[in-house]
N, C-alpha and C positions, 0 to 999 in steps of 0.2 A: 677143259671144255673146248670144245672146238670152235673154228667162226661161224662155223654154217649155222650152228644152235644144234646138231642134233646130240644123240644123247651118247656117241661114240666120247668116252671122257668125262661125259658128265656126271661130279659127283651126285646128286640129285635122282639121279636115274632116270632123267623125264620128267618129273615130279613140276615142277616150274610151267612147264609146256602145257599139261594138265590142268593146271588152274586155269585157264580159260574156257574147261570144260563145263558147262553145268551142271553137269551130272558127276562131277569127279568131287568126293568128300572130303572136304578142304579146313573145312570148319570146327571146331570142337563144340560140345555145350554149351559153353562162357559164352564164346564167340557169337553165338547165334543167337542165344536168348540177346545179348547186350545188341546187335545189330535188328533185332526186330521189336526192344525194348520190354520182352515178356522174361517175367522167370523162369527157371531154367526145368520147374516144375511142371510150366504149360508143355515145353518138349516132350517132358516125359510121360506127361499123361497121352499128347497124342501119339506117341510108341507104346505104350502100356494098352488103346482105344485099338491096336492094327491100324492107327489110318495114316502114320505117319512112321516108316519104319528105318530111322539112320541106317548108315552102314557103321562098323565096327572095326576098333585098330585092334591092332595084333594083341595089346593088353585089353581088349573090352568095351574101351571107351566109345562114346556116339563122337561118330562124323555125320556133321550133313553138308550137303552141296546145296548149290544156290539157286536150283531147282527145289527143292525140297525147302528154301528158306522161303521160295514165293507160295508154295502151295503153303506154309505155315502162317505166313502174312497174310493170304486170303482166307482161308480157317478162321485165325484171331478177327479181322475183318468184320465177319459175316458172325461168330459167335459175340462178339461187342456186341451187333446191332437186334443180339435178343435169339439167334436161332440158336438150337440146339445143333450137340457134335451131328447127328445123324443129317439132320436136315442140312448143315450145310456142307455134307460130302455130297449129298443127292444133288443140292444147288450147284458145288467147285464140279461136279459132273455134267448137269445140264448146259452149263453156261459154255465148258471145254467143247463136248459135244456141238452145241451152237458155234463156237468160235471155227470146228473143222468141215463143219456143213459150209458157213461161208466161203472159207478161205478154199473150198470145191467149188463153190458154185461160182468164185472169183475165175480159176483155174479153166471152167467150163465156157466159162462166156468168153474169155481170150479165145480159147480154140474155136468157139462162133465166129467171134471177127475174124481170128486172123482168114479160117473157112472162105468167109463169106468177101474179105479181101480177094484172095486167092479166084474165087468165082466173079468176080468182078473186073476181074483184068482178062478174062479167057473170051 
């Protein structure tokens, strides 16, 4: 391995570097059900449902990433609190929606002030 970290050398192939990815599938089965405290059954139902679909190692097995572990903890979440799978994709959807309506309208009003900075110095 090299000092720089990159991956000229490195047995791993990158592999290590990746895991800071959250979208890079890191986790097996075990892993995830015992980190989000559900059985390993709840995974496979929301793969079995299309709403939660791991990626796959070269032998078959479910990886998920830790993207996919938040979106299964808000799932469990919202289905604990009584909703159905259906309703609370439609709800993990409005709420995301809402979270990217803000974080635009946050984006927007900077470009106001800074605007309206900019107009105020001229």
């Amino acid at each position: 391995m090299t000092a720089s970290g990159s991956r000229d050398g490195d047995p791993a192939g990158g592999r290590v570097e990746r895991m800071d990815d959250p979208d890079f599938p890191v986790l097996t089965m075990s892993q995830a059900a015992a980190l989000l405290g559900v059985q390993a059954a709840f995974l496979r139902s929301l793969d079995t449902a299309g709403v939660l679909q791991p990626h796959r190692s070269p032998g078959g097995h479910r990886r998920y990433s830790r993207h996919q572990l938040t979106l299964a903890a808000r799932l469990r979440g919202l289905l604990d609190e009584g909703h159905t799978l259906a309703s609370a994709e439609v709800i993990l959807g409005l709420q995301d929606e809402l979270a990217d309506a803000r974080a635009d309208s946050e984006r927007l009003q900077a470009t106001v002030d800074r605007l309206r900075d900019l107009g105020a110095r001229e």
